[in-house]
Structure formats: structure tokens, C-alpha cells
N, C-alpha and C positions, 0 to 999 in steps of 0.2 A: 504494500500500500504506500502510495507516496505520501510526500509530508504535507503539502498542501489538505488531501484527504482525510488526515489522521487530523491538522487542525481544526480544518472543518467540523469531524466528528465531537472532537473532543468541548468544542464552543458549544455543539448542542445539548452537552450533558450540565451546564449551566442553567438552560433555559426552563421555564416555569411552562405547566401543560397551555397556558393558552399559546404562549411563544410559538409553543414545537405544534400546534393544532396552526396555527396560520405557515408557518414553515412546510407544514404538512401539506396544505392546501396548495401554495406556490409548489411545490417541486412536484405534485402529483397532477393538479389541474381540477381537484374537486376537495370538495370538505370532507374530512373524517369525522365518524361519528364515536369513535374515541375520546375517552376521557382520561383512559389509562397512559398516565404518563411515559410508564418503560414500553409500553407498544407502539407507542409513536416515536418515541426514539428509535425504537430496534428497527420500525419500519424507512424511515429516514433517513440512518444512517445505512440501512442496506442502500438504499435508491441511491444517495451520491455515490458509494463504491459502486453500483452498476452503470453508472453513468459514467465515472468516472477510468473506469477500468475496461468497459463492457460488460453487457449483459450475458444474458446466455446466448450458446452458439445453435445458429441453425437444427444442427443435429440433435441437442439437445432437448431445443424447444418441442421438435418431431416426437422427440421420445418420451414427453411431460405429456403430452395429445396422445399417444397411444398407451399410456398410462391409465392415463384418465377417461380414454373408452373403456377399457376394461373394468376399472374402480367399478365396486357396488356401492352408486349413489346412495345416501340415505336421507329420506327427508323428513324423518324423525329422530330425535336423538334415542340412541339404545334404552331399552327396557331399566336400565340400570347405570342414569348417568347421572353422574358425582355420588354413585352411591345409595341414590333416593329410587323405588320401587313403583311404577305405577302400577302393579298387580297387585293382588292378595299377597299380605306376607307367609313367605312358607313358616313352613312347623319350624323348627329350633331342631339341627340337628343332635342336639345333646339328648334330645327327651329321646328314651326306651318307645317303642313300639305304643300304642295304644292296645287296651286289653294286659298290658303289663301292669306289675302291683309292684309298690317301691315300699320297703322297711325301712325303719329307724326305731330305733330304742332310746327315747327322750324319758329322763327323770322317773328313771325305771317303768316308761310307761311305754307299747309296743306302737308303734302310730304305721298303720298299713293302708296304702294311697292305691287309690285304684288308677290307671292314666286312661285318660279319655281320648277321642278325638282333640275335642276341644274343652283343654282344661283338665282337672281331677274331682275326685272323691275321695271324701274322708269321711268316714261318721255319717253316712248318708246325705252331706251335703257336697256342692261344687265350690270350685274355685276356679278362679281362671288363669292363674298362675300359680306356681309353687311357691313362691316369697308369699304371696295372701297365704297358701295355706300355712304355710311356716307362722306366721301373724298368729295365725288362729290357733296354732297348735302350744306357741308358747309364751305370747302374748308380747313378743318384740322383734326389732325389723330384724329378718335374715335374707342372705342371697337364697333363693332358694336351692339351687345347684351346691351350697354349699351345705347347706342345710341335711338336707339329702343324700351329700355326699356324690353328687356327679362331677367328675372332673375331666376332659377331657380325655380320651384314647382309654378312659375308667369306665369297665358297668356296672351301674347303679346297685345298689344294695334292693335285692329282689326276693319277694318272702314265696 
């Protein structure tokens, strides 16, 4: 990279976002709708090294185009993006089977869970998670995986 380029670069890491948003706008020929500071830079400063260097070569560009036929467009973000689900949450892979019955022997008392579909039984009542019934069983908050003693690559204590 030459040094004129590198001064260039380095003058825009100074700039405040409205700066580099009108910056933006001159070297590109439209308005960004960016507010994110460091993407307006990354993008800006890529533009004057391609300007300034060249961009991409012919053959390259052919090959960006037959890339991108191929690509499987998508015009929804995945089922699963940043992590947030738009479906039913599944089950919790920790939990045993449903129709399974989990033990514990709390303050010598035998407390045997039945596992549901959705949720347990104890005592002939439901819960909808194990920490409620942990609540119920010993009247203060527990995880209930811990409670239960499910940990991980562990099977659950089963009467």
C-alpha cells in the first residue's frame, strides 16, 4: 500500500460517524444507511485501496458471478439466527425420555417424578419444570438439573 493511501486511511480513523457517513457518500455516489461507525470505515477504506490500487480483475469478477449463481439465495434469515428460534422450543436435551420416573432421596424422604411430555408429576400434581418442582419439594430455589442430579453425559437417578 502506498503512503499517500495509508495517510488517507489512517485521517479517516479520526473522523466522527457523521464525517465518514458524508465521506461515504462522496466516494461511493449514494448515502449509507449506516450508523455503525467501524462499517463505514472498513467500507471506505477498502474503496480508496481499490481505487487506488485496483479493483478486482476481470477474471475474478467472472468468478464472484459464477459464485453467486450457484449461492443458495436466502430471503429469510435461518431458522436460528443470533441464536433466537422462530419455532417451538424443542424439549431440553438433558431430560430422560418421557414415561421415565426420576428418584431423589430428600431429608430422608423418597420424592419419585414421573416425566411427562410436557413437564412432571409428583404427588399427583404437575409442574412444568423441574426447579418448580424442586420449589415445591423443598421449599427453596434449586436448578433443577441439579437438584435431580442430571448432569451432563450423566443418567439421571431412575427408581
Amino acid at each position: 500500500m502506498n503512503a499517500t493511501v495509508a495517510d488517507e486511511i489512517e485521517q479517516l480513523r479520526t473522523l466522527k460517524t457523521v464525517a465518514l457517513k458524508i465521506k461515504y457518500h462522496q466516494i461511493f455516489g449514494e448515502p449509507s444507511r449506516s450508523l455503525n461507525r467501524q462499517f463505514l470505515f472498513r467500507r471506505i477504506a477498502w474503496r480508496i485501496q481499490a481505487l487506488a490500487e485496483g479493483d478486482l480483475s476481470e477474471r475474478a469478477r467472472r468468478r464472484v458471478l459464477e459464485l453467486a449463481d450457484d449461492a443458495d439465495w436466502k430471503v429469510r434469515p435461518s431458522r436460528t439466527f443470533r441464536g433466537f428460534s422462530i419455532e417451538e422450543p424443542r424439549r431440553d436435551h438433558r431430560l430422560p425420555e418421557p414415561g421415565s420416573i426420576l428418584t431423589r432421596e430428600y431429608k430422608g424422604r423418597r420424592i419419585v417424578v414421573k416425566v411427562l411430555d410436557e413437564g412432571f408429576e409428583w404427588e399427583q400434581r404437575r409442574y412444568a419444570s423441574l426447579s418448580k418442582l424442586a420449589f415445591a419439594v423443598t421449599s427453596t430455589r434449586w436448578n433443577g438439573f441439579t437438584f435431580f442430579r442430571i448432569a451432563e453425559g450423566t443418567e439421571p437417578n431412575r427408581g
